[in-house]
KOLBA-215874 format. One record per residue (C-alpha): x, y, z; residue in three letters; residue number from 1. Coordinates in nm, 2 decimals, decimal comma. Layout:
# KOLBA-215874
<<X Y Z> "ala" NUM>
...
END
This chain:
# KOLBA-215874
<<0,00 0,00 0,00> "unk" 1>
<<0,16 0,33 -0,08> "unk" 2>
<<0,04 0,63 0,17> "unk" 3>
<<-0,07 0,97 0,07> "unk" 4>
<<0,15 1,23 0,32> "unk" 5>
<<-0,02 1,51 0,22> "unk" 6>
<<-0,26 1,68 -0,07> "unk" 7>
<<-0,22 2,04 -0,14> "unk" 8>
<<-0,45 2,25 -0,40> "unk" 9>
<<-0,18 2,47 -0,60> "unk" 10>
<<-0,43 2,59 -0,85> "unk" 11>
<<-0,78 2,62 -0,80> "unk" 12>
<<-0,87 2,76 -1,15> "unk" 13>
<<-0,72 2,42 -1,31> "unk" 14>
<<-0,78 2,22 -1,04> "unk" 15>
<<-0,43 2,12 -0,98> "unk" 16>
<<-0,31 1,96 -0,67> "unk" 17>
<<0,00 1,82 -0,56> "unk" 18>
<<-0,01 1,46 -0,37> "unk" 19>
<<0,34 1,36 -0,13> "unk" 20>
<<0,33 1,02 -0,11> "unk" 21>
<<0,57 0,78 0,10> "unk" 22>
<<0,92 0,76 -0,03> "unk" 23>
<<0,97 0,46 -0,31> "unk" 24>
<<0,61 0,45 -0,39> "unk" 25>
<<0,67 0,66 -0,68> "unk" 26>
<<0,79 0,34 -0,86> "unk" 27>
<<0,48 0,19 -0,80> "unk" 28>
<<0,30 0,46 -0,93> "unk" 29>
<<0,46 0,51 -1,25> "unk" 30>
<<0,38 0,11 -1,24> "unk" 31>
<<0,00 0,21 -1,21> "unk" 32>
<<0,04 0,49 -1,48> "unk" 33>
<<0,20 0,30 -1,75> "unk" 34>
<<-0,12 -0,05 -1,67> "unk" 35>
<<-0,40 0,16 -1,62> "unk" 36>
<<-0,31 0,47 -1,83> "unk" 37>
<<-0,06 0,62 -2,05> "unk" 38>
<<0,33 0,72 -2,00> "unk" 39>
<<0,38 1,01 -2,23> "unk" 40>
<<0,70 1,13 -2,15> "unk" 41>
<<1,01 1,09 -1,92> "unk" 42>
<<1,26 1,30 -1,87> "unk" 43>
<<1,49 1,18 -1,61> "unk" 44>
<<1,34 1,22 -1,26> "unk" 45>
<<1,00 1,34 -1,45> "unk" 46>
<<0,71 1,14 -1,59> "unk" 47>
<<0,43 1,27 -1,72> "unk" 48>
<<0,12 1,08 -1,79> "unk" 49>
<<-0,25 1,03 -1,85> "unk" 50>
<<-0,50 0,85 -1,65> "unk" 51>
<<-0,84 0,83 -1,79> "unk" 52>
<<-0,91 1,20 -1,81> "unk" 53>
<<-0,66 1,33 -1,57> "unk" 54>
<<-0,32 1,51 -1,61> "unk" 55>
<<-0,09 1,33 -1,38> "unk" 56>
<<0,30 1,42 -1,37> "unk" 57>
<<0,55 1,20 -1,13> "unk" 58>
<<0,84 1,40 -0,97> "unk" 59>
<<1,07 1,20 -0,78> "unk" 60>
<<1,13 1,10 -0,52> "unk" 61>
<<0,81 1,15 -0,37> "unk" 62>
<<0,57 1,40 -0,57> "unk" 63>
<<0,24 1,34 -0,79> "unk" 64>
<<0,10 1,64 -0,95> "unk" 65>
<<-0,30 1,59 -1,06> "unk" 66>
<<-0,45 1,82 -1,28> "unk" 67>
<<-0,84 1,80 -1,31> "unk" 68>
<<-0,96 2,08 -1,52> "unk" 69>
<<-1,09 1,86 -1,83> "unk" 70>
<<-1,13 1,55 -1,58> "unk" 71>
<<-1,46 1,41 -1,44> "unk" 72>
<<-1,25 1,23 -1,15> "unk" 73>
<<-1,21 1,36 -0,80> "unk" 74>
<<-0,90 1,35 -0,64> "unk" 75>
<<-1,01 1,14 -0,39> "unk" 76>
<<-1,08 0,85 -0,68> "unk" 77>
<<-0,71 0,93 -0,77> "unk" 78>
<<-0,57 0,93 -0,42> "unk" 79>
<<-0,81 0,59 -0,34> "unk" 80>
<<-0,62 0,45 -0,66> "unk" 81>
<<-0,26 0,55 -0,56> "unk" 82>
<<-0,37 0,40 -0,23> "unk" 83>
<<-0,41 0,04 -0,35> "unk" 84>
<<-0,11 0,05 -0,48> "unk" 85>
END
């Protein structure tokens, strides 16, 4: 199970927010990103990403940035996914 730290709204108008999550879950994620959804770029410590409708950019070594502005998801059905994890 990989634990969500913290969740901060950066931008409201875009509904960006920012997960931490638990040091060396962000392999894990990427994991996730790459079954469930689509990798779309890497660059180095960066990967960037769709899932479903959402906007989803990993940052290592513990950061997951969410936009939602086009999504119908919640972040709560994206945190409930990293949680499974």
């Amino acid at each position: 199970m990989c634990l969500v730290k913290s969740r901060s709204l950066v931008c409201a108008s875009s509904k960006t927010y920012l997960l931490a999550v638990e040091e060396g879950c962000l392999g894990r994620v990427a994991e996730w990103l790459e079954r469930a959804g689509k990798v779309t770029a890497r660059y180095g410590p960066l990967v960037k990403g769709v899932y479903k409708d959402a906007i989803i950019t990993l940052l290592e070594p513990d950061k997951v940035q969410v936009i939602l502005q086009f999504s119908k998801l919640s972040i709560e059905e994206i945190e409930e996914e990293i949680k499974k994890l």
